[in-house]
C-alpha atoms as an extended CHARMM CRD file, in Angstrom:
* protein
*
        95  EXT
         1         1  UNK       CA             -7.1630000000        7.3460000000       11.5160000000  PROA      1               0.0000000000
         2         2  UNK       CA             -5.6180000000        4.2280000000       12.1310000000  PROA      2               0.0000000000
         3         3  UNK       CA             -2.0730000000        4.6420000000       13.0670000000  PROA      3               0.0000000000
         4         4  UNK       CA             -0.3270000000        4.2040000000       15.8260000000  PROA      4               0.0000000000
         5         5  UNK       CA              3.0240000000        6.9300000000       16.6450000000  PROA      5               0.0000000000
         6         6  UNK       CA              6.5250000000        4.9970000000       17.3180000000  PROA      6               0.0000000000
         7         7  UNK       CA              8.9150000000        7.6750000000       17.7610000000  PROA      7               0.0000000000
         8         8  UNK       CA              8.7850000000       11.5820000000       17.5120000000  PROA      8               0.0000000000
         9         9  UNK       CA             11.8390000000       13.9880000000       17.1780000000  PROA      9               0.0000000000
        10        10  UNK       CA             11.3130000000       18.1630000000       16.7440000000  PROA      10              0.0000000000
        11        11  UNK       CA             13.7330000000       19.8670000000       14.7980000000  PROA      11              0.0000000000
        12        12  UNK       CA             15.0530000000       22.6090000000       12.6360000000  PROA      12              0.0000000000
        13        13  UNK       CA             14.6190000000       22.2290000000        8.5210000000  PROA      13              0.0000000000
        14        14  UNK       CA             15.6900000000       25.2270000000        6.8750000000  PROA      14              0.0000000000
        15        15  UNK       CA             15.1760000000       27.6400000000        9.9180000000  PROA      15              0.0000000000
        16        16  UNK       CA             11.5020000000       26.2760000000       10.0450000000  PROA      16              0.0000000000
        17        17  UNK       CA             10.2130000000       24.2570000000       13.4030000000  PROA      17              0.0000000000
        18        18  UNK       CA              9.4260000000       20.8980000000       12.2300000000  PROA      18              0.0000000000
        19        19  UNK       CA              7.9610000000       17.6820000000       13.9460000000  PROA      19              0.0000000000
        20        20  UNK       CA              8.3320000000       14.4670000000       12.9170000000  PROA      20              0.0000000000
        21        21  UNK       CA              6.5650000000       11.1810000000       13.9540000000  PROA      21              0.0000000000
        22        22  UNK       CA              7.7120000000        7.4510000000       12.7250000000  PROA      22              0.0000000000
        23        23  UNK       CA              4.3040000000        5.7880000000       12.3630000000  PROA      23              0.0000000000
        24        24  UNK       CA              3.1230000000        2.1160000000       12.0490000000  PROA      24              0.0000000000
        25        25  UNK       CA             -0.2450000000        1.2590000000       10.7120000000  PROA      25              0.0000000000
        26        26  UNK       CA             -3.3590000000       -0.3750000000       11.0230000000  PROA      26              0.0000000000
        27        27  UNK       CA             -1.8300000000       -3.2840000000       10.4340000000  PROA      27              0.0000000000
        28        28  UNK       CA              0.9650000000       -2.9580000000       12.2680000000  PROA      28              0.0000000000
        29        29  UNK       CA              3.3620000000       -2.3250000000        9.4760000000  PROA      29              0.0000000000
        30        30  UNK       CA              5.9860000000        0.2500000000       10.0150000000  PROA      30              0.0000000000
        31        31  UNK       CA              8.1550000000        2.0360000000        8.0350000000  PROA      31              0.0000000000
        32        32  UNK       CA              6.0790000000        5.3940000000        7.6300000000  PROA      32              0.0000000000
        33        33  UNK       CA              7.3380000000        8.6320000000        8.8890000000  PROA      33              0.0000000000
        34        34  UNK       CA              5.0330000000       12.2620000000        8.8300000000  PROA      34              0.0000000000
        35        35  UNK       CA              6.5750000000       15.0170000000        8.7430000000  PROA      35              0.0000000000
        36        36  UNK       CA              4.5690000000       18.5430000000        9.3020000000  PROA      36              0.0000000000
        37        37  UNK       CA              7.3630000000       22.2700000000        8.5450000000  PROA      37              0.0000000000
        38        38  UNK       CA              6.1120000000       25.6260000000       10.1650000000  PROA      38              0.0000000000
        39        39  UNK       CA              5.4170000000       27.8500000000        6.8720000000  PROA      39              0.0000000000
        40        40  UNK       CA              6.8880000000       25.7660000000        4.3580000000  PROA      40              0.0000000000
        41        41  UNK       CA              4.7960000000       25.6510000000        0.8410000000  PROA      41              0.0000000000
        42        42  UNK       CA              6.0750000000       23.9130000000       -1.1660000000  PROA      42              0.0000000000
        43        43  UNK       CA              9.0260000000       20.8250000000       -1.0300000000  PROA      43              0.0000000000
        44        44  UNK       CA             11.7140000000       20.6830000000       -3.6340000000  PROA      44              0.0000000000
        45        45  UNK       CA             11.6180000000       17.2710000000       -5.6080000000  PROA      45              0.0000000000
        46        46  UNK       CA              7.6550000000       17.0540000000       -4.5120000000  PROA      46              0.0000000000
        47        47  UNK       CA              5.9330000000       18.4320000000       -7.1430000000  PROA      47              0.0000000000
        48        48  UNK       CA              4.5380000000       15.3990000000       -9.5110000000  PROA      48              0.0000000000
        49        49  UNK       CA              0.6900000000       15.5150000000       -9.4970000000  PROA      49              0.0000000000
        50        50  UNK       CA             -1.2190000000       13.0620000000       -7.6700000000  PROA      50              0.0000000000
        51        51  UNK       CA             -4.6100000000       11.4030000000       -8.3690000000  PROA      51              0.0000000000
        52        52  UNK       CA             -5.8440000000       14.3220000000       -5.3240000000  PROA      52              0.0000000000
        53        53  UNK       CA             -5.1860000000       17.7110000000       -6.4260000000  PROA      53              0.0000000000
        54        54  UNK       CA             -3.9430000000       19.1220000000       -3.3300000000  PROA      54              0.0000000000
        55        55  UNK       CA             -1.1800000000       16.2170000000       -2.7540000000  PROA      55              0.0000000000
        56        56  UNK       CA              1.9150000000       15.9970000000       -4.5520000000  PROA      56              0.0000000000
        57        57  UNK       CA              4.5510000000       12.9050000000       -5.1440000000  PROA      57              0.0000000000
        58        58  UNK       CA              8.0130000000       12.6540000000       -5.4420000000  PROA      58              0.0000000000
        59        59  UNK       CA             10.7750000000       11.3020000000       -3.6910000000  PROA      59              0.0000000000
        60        60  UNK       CA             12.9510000000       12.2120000000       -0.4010000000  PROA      60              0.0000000000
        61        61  UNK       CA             16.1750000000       10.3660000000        0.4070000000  PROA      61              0.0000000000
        62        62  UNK       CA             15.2230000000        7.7330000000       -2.2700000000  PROA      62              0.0000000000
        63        63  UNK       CA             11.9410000000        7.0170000000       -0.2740000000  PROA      63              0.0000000000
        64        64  UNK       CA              8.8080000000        8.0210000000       -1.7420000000  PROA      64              0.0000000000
        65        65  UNK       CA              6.9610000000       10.7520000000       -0.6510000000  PROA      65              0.0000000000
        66        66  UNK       CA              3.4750000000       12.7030000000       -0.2210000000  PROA      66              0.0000000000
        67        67  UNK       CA              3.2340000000       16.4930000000        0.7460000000  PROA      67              0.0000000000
        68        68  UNK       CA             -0.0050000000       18.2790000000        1.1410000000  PROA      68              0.0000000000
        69        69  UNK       CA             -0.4610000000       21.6910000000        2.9080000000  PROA      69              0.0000000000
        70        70  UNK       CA             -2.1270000000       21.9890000000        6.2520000000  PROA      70              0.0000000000
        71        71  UNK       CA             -3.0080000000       25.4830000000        7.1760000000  PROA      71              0.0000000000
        72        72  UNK       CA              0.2330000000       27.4440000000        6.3180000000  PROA      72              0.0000000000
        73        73  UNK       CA              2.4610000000       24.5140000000        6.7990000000  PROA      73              0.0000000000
        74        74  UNK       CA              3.4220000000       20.9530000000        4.9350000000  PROA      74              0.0000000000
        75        75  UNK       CA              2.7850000000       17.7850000000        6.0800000000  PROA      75              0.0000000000
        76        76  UNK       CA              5.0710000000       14.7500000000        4.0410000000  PROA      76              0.0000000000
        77        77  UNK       CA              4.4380000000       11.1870000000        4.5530000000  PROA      77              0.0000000000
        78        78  UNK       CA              7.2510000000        9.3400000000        3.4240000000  PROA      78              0.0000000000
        79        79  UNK       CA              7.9100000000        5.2560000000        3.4590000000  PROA      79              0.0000000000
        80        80  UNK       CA              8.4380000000        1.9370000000        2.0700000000  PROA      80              0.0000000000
        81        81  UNK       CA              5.0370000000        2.1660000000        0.1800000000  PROA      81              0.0000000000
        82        82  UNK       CA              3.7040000000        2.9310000000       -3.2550000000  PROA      82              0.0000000000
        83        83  UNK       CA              3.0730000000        6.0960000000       -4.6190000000  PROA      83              0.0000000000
        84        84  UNK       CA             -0.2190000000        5.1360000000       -4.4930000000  PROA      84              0.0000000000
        85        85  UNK       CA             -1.1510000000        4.0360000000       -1.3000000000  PROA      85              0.0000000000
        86        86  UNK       CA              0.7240000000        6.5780000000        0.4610000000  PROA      86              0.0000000000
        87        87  UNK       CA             -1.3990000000        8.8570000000       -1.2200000000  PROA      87              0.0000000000
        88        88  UNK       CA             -4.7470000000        6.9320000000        0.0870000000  PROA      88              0.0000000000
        89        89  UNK       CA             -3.3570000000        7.0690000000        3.7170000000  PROA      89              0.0000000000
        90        90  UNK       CA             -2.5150000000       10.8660000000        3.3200000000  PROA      90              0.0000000000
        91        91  UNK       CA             -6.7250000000       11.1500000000        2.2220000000  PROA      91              0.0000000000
        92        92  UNK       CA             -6.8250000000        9.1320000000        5.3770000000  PROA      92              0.0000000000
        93        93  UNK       CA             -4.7780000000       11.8100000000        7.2310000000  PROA      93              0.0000000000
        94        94  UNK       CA             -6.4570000000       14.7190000000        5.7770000000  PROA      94              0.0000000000
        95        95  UNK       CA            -10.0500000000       13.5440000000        6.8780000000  PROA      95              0.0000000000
């Protein structure tokens, strides 16, 4: 998909190995950050149902947010965006 890394930083969340890459997009807008936790299934505060049944909304840090599992772990974009198109580019993601 069309997006280009700008940072990445690996980390602890909970005792779980996380990653964590700031993104910009196809456009060249930035702002977006994905974040994929080792084992995690489920995000507290992500749990509103999205127009894709395996993606969830909600908000993190007053920034909304997208989580969606990826074999075993959780991947959540997060960014200056709306619900809704956050949930396009995580279908983007997901492909």
């Amino acid at each position: 998909s069309g997006f280009t890394p700008t940072s990445r930083i690996t980390g602890y969340l909970d005792n779980r190995p996380f990653v964590r890459f700031g993104l910009r997009d196809q456009l060249g807008l930035g702002g977006l950050a994905v974040v994929m936790i080792q084992g995690a299934d489920r995000i507290e505060g992500l749990d509103q149902p999205t127009s894709h049944t395996d993606i969830r909304a909600g908000r993190l840090n007053d920034v909304n947010a997208v989580t969606w599992p990826v074999q075993g772990n959780t991947c959540i974009l997060f960014g200056e965006r709306p619900t809704d198109e956050l949930v396009a580019l995580a279908q983007d993601m997901m492909k």
